[in-house]
C-alpha positions as CSV (number, residue, x, y, z in Angstrom):
1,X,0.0,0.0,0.0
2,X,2.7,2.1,1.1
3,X,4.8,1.5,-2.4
4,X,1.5,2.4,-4.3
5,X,1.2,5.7,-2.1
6,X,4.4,6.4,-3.2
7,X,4.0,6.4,-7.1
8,X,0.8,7.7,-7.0
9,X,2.0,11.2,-5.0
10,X,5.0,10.9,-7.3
11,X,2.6,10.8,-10.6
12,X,0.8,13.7,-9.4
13,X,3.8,15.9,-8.3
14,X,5.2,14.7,-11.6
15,X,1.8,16.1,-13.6
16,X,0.7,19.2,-11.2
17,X,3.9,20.7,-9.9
18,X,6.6,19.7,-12.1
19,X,5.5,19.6,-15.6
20,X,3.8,22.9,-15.3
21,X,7.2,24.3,-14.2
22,X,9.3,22.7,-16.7
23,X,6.5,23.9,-19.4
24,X,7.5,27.6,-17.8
25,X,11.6,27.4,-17.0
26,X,13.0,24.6,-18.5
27,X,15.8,23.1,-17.2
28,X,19.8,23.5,-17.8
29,X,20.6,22.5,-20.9
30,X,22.7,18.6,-21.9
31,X,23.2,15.6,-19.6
32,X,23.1,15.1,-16.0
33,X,25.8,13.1,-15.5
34,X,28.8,12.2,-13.2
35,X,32.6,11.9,-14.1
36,X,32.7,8.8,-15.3
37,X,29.4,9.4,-17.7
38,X,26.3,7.8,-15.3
39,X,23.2,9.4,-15.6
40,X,21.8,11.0,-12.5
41,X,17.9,11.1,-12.1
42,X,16.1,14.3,-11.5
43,X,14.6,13.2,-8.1
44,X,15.4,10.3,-5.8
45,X,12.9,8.6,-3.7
46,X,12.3,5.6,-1.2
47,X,11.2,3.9,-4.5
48,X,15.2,4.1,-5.3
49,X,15.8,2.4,-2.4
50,X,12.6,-0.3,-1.3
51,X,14.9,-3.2,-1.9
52,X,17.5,-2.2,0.9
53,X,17.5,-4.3,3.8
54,X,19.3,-2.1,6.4
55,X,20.7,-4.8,8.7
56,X,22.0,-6.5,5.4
57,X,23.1,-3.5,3.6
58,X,24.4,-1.3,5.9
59,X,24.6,-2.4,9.4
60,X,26.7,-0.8,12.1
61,X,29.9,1.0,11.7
62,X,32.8,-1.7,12.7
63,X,30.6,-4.7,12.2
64,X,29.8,-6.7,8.9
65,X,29.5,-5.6,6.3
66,X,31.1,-2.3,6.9
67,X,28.9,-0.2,5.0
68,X,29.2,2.4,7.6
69,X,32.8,1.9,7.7
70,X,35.2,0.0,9.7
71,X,35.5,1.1,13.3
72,X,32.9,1.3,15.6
73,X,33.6,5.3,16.4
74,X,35.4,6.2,13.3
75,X,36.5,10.0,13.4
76,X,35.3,10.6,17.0
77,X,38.0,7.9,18.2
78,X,40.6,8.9,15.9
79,X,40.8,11.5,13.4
80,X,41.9,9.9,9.6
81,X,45.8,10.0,9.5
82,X,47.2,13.1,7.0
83,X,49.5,12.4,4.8
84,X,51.4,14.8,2.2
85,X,53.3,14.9,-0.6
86,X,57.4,14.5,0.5
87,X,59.5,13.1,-2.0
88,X,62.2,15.3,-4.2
89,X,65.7,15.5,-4.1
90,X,68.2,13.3,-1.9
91,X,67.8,11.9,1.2
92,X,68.6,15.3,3.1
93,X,65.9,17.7,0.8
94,X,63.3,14.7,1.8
95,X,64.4,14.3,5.4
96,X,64.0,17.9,5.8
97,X,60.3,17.8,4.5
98,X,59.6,15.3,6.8
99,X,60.2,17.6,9.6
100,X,58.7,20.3,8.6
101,X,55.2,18.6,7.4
102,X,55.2,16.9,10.9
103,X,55.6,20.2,12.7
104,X,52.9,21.8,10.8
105,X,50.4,18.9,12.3
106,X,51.0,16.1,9.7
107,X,50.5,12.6,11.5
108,X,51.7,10.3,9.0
109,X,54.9,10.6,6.4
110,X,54.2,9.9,3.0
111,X,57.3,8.8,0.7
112,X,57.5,9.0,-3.1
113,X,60.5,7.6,-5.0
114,X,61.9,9.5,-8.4
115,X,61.9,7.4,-11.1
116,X,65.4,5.6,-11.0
117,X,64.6,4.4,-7.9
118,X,61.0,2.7,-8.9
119,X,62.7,1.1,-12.1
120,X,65.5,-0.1,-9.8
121,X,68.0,1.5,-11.2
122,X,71.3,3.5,-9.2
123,X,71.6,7.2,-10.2
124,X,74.9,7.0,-12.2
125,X,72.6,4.7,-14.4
126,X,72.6,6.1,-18.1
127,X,68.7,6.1,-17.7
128,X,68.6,8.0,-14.8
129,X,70.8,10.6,-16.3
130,X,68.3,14.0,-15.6
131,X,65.7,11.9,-13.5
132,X,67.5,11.6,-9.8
133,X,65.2,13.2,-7.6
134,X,63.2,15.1,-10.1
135,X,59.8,13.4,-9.4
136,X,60.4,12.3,-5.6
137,X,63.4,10.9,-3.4
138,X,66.7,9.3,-4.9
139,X,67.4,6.0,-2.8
140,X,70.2,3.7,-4.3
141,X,71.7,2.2,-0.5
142,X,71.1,1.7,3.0
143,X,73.2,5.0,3.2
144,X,70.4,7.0,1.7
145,X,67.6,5.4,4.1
146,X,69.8,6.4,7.0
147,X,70.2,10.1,6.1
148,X,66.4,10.2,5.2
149,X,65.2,8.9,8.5
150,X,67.5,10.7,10.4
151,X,65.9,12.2,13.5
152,X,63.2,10.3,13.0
153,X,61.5,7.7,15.7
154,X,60.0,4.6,13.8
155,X,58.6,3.7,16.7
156,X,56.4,7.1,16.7
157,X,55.5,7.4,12.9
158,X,53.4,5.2,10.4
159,X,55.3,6.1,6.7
160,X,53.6,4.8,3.3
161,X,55.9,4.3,0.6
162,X,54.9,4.6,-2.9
163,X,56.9,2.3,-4.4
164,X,56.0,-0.9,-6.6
165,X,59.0,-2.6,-8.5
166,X,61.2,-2.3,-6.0
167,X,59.0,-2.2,-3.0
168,X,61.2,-5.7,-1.8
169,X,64.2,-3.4,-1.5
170,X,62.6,-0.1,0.2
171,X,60.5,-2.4,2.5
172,X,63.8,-4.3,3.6
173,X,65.7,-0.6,4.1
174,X,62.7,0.4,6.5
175,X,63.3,-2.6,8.4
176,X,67.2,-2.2,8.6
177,X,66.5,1.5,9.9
178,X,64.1,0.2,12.5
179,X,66.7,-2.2,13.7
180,X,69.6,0.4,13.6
181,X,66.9,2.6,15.5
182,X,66.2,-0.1,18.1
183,X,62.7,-0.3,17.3
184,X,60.9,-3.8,17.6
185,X,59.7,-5.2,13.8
186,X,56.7,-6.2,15.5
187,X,56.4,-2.3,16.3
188,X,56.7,-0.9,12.8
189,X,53.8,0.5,11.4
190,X,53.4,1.7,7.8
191,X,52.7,0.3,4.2
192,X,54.2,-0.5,1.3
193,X,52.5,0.2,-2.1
194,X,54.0,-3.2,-3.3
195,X,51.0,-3.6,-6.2
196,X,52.0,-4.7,-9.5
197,X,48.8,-5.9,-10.9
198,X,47.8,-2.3,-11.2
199,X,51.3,-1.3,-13.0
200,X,50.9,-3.9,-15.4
201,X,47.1,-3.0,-15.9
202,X,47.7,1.1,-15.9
203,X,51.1,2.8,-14.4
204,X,53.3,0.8,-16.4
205,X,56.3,0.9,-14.5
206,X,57.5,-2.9,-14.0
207,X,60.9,-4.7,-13.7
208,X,60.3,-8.6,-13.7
209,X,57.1,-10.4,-15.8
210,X,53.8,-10.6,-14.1
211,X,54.3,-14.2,-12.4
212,X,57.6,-13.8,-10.6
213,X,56.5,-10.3,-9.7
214,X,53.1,-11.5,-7.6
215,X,55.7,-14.1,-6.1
216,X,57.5,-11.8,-4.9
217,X,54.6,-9.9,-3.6
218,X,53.7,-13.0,-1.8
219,X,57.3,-13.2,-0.6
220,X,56.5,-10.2,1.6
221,X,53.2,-11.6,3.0
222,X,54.8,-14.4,4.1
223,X,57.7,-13.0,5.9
224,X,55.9,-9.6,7.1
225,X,53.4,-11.3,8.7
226,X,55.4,-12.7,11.3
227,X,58.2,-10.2,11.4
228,X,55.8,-6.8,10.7
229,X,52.4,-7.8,11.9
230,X,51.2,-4.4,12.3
231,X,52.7,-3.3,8.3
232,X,50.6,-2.9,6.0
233,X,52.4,-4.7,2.9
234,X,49.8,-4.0,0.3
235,X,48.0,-0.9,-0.7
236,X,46.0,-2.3,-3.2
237,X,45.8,0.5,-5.4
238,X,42.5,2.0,-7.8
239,X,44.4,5.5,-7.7
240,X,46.6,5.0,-11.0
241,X,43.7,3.2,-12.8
242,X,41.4,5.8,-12.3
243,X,44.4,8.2,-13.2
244,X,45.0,6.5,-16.7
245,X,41.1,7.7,-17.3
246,X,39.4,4.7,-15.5
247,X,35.5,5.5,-14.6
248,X,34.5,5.5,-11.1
249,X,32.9,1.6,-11.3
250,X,36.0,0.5,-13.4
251,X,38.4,2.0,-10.4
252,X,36.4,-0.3,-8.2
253,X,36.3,-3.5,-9.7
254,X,39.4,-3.8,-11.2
255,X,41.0,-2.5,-7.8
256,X,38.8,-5.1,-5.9
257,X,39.8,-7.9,-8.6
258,X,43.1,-7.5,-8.4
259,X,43.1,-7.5,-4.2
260,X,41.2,-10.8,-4.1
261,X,43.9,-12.0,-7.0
262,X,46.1,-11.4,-4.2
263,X,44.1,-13.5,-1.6
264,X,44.3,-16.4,-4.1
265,X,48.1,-16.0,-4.5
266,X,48.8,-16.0,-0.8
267,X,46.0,-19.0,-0.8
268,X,48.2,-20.9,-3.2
269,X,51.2,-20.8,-1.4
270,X,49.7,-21.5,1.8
271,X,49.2,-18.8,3.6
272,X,46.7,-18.7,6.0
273,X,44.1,-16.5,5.1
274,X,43.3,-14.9,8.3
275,X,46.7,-14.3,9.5
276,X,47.7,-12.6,6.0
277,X,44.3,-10.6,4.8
278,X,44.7,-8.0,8.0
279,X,47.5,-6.6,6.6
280,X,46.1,-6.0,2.9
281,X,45.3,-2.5,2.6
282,X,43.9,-0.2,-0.5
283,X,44.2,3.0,-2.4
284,X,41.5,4.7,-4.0
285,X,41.5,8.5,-6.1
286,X,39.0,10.6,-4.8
287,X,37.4,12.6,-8.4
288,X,35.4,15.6,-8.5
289,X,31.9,13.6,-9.1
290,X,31.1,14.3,-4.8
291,X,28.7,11.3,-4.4
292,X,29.8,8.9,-7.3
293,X,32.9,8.9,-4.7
294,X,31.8,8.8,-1.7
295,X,29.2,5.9,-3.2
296,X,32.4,4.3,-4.1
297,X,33.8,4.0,-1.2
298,X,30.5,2.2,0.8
299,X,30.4,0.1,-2.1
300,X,34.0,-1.5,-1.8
301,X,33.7,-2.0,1.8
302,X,30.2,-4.0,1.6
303,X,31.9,-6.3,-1.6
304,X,34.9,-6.7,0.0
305,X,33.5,-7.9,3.5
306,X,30.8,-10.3,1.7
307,X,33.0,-11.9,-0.8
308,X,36.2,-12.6,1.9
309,X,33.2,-13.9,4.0
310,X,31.2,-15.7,2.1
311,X,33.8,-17.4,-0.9
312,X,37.2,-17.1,0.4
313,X,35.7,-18.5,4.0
314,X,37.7,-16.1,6.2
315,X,36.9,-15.6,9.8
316,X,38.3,-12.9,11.5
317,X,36.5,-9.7,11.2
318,X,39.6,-7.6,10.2
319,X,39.9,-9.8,7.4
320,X,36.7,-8.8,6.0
321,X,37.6,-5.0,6.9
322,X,38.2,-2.9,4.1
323,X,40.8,-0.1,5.2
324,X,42.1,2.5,2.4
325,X,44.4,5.5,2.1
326,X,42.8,8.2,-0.3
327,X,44.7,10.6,-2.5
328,X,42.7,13.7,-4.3
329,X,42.8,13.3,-8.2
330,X,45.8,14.5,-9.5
331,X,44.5,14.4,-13.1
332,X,41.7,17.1,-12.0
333,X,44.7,20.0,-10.9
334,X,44.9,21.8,-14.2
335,X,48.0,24.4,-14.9
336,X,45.3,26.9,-15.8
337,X,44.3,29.0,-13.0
338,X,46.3,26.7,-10.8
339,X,44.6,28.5,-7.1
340,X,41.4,26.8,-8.7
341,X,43.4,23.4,-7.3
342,X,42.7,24.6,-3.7
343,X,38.7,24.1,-4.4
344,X,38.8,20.8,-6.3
345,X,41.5,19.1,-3.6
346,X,38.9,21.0,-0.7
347,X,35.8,18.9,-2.6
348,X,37.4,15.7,-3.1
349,X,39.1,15.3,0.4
350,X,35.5,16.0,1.8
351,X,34.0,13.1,-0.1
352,X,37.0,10.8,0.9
353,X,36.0,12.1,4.7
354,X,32.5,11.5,3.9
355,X,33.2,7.9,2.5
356,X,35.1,6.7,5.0
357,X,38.8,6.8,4.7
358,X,42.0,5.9,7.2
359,X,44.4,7.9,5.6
360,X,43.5,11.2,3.0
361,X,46.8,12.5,1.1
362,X,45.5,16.3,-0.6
363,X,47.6,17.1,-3.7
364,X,48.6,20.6,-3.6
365,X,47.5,23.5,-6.2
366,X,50.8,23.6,-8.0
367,X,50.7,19.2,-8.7
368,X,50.2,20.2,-12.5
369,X,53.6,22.3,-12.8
370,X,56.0,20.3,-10.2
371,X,56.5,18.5,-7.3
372,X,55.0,20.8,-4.8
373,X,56.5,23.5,-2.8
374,X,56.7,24.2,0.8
375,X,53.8,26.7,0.7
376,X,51.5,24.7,-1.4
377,X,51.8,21.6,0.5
378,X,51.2,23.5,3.8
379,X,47.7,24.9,2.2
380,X,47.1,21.3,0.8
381,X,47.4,20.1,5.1
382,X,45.1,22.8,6.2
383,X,42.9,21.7,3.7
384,X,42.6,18.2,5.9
385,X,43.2,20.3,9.1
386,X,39.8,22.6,8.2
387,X,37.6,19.6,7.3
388,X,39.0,17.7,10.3
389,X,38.7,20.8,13.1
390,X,36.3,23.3,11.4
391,X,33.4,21.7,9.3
392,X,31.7,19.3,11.9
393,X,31.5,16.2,9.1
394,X,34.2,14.2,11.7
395,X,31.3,14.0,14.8
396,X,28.9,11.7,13.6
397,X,29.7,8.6,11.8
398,X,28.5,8.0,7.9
399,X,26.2,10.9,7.7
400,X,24.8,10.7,4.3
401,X,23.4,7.3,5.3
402,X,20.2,6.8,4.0
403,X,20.0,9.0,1.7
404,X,17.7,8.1,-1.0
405,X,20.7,9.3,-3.8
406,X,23.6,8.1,-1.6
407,X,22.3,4.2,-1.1
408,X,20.6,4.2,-4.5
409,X,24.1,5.2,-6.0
410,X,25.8,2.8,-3.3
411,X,23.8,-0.2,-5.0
412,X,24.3,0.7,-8.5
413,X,28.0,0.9,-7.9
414,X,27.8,-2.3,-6.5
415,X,26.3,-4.2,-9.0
416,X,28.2,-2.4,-12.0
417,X,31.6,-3.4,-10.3
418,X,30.2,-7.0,-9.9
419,X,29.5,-7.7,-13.0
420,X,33.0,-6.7,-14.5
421,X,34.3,-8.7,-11.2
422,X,32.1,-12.0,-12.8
423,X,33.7,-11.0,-16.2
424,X,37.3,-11.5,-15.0
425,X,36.6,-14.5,-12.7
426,X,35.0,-16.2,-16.1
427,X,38.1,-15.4,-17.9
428,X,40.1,-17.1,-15.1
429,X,37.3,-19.9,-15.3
430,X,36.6,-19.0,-11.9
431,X,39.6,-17.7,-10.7
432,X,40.4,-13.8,-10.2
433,X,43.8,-14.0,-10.4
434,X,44.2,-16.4,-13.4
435,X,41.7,-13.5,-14.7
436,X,43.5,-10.5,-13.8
437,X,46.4,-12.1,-15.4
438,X,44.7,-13.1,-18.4
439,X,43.1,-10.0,-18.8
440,X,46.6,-7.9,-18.8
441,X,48.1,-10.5,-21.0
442,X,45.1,-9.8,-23.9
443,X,45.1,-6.3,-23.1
444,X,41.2,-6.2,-21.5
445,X,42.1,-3.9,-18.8
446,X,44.1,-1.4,-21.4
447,X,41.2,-1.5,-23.7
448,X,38.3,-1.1,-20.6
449,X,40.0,1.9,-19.4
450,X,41.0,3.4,-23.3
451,X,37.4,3.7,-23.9
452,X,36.3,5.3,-20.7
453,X,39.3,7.9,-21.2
454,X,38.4,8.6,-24.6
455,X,34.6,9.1,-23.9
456,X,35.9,11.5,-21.6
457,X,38.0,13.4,-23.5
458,X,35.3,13.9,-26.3
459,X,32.9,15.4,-23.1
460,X,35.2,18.0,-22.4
461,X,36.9,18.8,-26.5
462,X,32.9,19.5,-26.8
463,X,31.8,21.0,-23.2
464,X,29.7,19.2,-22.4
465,X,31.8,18.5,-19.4
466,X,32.9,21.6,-17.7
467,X,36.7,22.2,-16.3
468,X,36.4,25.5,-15.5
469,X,39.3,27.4,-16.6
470,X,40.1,25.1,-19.6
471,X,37.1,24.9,-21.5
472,X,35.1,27.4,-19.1
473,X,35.3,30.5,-17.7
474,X,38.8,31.1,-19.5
475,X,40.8,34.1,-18.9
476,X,44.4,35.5,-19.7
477,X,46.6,35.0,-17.3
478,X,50.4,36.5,-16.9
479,X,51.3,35.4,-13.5
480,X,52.6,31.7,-12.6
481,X,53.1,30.8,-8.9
482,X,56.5,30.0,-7.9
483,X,57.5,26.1,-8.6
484,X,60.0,23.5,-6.8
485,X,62.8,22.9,-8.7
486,X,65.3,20.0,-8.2
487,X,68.9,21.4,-8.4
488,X,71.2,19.0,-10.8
489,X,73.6,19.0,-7.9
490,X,71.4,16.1,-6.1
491,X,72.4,14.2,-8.9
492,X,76.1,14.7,-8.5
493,X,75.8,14.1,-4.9
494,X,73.9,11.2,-5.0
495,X,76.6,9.2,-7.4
496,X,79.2,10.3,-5.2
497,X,77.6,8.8,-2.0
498,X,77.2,5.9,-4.2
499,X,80.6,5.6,-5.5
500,X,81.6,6.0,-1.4
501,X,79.4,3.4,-0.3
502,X,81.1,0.9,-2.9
503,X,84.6,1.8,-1.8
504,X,84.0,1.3,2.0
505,X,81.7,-1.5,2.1
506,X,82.5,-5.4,2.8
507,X,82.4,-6.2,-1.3
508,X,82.6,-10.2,-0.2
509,X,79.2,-9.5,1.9
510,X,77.8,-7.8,-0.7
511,X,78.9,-10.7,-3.3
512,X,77.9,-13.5,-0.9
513,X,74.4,-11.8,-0.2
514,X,73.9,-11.6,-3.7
515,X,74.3,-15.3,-4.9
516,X,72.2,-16.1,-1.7
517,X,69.3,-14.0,-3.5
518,X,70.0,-15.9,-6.9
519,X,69.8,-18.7,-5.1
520,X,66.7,-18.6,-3.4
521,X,65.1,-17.2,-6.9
522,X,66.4,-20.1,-8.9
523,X,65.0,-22.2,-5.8
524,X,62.0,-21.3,-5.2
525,X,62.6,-19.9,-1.5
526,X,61.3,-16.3,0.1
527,X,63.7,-13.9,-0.8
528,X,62.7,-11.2,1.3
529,X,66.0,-12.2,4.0
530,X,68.3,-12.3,1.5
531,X,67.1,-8.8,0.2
532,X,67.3,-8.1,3.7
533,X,70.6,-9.2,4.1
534,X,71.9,-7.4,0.8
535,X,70.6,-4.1,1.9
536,X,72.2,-5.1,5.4
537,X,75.8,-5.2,3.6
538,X,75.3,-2.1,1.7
539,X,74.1,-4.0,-1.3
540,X,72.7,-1.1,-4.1
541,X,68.8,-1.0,-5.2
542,X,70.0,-1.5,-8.5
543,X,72.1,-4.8,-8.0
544,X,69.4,-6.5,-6.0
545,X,67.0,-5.3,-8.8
546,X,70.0,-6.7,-11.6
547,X,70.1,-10.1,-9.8
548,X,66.6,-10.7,-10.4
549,X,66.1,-9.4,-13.9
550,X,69.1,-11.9,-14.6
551,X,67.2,-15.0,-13.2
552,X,63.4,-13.7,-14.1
553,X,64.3,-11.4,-17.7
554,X,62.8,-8.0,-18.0
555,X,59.2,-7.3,-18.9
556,X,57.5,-6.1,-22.0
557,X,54.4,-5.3,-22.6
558,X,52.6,-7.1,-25.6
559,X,51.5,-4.8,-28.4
560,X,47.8,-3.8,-28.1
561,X,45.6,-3.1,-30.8
């Protein structure tokens, strides 16, 4: 009775108050639409959302299935941790970021790599010639790790490291520090990127093929969760798909299918599901669609809880906890009107608050000219502080619950990423990570997220999607902000630390932890302790990463068409 009151008032709003208004005004002109190109209805109703069944939708916050998010108090036990941008330079440029992001109020360090050091190669490398520390931190030794956590206690910070095809190395040269430091393994806290599904699928930055690669991945489960149990040593990561032009739904399924990919490697070799799947973690973009996010967000958590529940039979509820970092979309900042940054980064970190997250990263307003300076990435933290201290959206927990567009959006999401989850289990005939791999191998992935990029594109060449300041709301404009740039001496100093390193170290330990790491690749065995005995003896990034390119080859991608 109560569904038929519902039509029958809408009918007759529809006929009596709307039509006669629309007959008189019109409305604004093209598609309602979000960022990734899903039609948004003019009104949303309990009809939206009659099927929802509240205790098996959404439930409590920190019980299953985590709708409401993950902790029973979220914000008003603990405030998401902030992390920024630090990353440029050597060691000591990078050290001294550190320092002064944590005195401005940052609680968590956030590490990017240049690109030498994610291709694992040293900085007197031909390749790295005019790349040491241009897009984040030059790290070739132990050496390096020392000067860059110099006067800082491990034991007091959690640092995420965005680092993928040499993650084995930095994670081993974070535990080295911690023992220098005196700091228990069991007390380091942290992550490690450590995803290579999602480089093969859309960064593209690899070293070894796919197989060896998830090996090694599983390498570090099975040694970090007995020497690192409160590391994260995953972040399973949707942020560079949806930054290669991804859609919203194709960020979440292909992020979710590749993190239970990773449940059925460590499954394969073994592991115990519940003492591994704690320690998974993810990474999601936050876009400029407000509620397509934070409907994103819900979403993952409610498939993730079912599906480790219900197929993969775990039983601890912090395995069926999905916990996530968030980083603002870089591909939104535009170099046009660059102060225009501050708004989008203040919009998307609200949704990412909104949906949920453990961790938000803001990019700063100057992201689309350089690595970001000192007073941009101060701005991007207040950004976090002001939504965190100012805004009231941290008292209650999951306040857009229940709202007729938020769950109806919720579902949708849901069931769009579940179906191309089915699609890549079928290509695996039943399993995900047989279909992930299958999928990169024939280029299904590449092609998915092509299309979604190009449709996209042609939005915005036409306007019909707005980016105000590019295709909207243009002006002329003859002033620039200031930009970081990385002084070519870093390079010079970091070959010469090198170079000293290689002269005063114990060359037979280096030698002798070397063959041990062939040796256990040509085996079979983990190779995380003989990486960690390498990086002990002053071993360099790009020998460890030379030994296994010799036993495993080098990747290359297949041509796509």
């Amino acid at each position: 009775m109560k569904e038929l009151t519902l039509k029958s008032e809408r009918a007759r709003w529809e006929k009596e108050v709307l039509q006669p208004f629309l007959e008189e005004h019109g409305e604004r002109k093209g598609r309602f639409i979000t960022v990734s190109g899903e039609e948004i209805k003019r009104l949303y109703t309990p009809e939206d959302v009659q099927g929802l069944d509240y205790d098996r939708d959404l439930g409590y916050p920190g019980e299953y299935p985590f709708t409401r998010g993950v902790y029973p108090t979220m914000y008003r036990g603990r405030l998401w941790t902030m992390r920024q941008f630090s990353g440029y330079g050597g060691a000591e440029e990078t050290n001294r970021r550190f320092k002064y992001l944590l005195k401005e109020g940052e609680t968590g360090l956030s590490t990017a790599f240049d690109m030498p050091t994610l291709m694992g190669y040293d900085p007197d490398h031909p390749l790295a010639d005019g790349e040491v520390g241009v897009e984040g931190v030059s790290v070739a030794t132990l050496r390096d790790f020392e000067i860059l956590f110099d006067g800082i206690p491990l034991d007091r910070v959690s640092t995420s490291f965005t680092i993928n095809p040499t993650a084995a190395v930095i994670y081993a040269m974070y535990i080295a520090i911690a023992d220098q430091q005196g700091v228990p393994r069991t007390e380091l806290r942290g992550t490690i990127q450590n995803d290579m599904l999602k480089e093969f699928i859309a960064q593209k930055e690899w070293v070894i093929p796919p197989k060896p690669a998830i090996d090694l991945i599983v390498d570090i489960f099975e040694f970090g969760i007995k020497e690192t149990p409160k590391f994260n040593l995953i972040s399973i990561s949707g942020y560079h798909i949806r930054e290669a032009g991804a859609t919203a739904v194709q960020e979440l399924a292909f992020t979710l299918a590749d993190g239970f990919a990773y449940v059925e490697a460590g499954l394969e070799r073994g592991l115990d599901l519940d003492s591994f799947a704690p320690q998974l973690s993810f990474f999601f973009n936050s876009h400029n669609s407000f509620f397509e996010e934070i409907a994103k967000f819900r979403a993952a958590r409610r498939i993730w809880a079912r599906r480790m529940r219900e197929h993969y039979g775990a039983k601890r509820p912090e395995s069926w906890r999905l916990r996530f970092h968030t980083q603002t979309a870089g591909c939104t900042l535009t170099e046009q009107q660059p102060l225009n940054n501050i708004i989008r980064v203040a919009l998307q970190a609200l949704a990412a608050v909104l949906g949920g997250t453990q961790s938000l990263h803001t990019n700063s307003y100057d992201e689309a000219l350089a690595l970001p300076s000192e007073e941009a990435v101060r701005i991007a933290l207040r950004t976090q502080q002001i939504i965190a201290h100012e805004s009231g959206v941290a008292d209650t927990i999951d306040p857009l619950a229940g709202s007729y567009f938020v769950e109806s959006l919720t579902d949708e999401m849901e069931r769009e990423a579940l179906d191309y989850i089915g699609r890549i289990e079928r290509m695996g005939e039943g399993s995900l990570l047989k279909g992930v791999l299958r999928g990169i191998e024939e280029g299904f992935f590449q092609r998915e997220i092509a299309r979604a990029a190009y449709e996209y594109q042609k939005r915005v060449d036409s306007g019909e999607q707005v980016i105000v300041g590019v295709n909207k709301y243009v002006i002329e404009e003859d002033h620039k902000p200031r930009i970081l740039r990385v002084d070519p001496e870093v390079q010079r100093r970091q070959i010469a630390r090198l170079n000293q390193v290689k002269q005063e170290r114990d060359q037979a330990k280096v030698k002798a932890a070397l063959a041990g790491l062939r040796r256990a690749c040509e085996r079979g065995e983990n190779r995380m302790p003989h990486i960690l005995e390498a990086v002990k003896a002053q071993a360099s990034l790009q020998e460890i990463m030379d030994t296994l390119r010799e036993v495993y080859g080098q990747y290359r991608e297949p041509a796509m068409f």
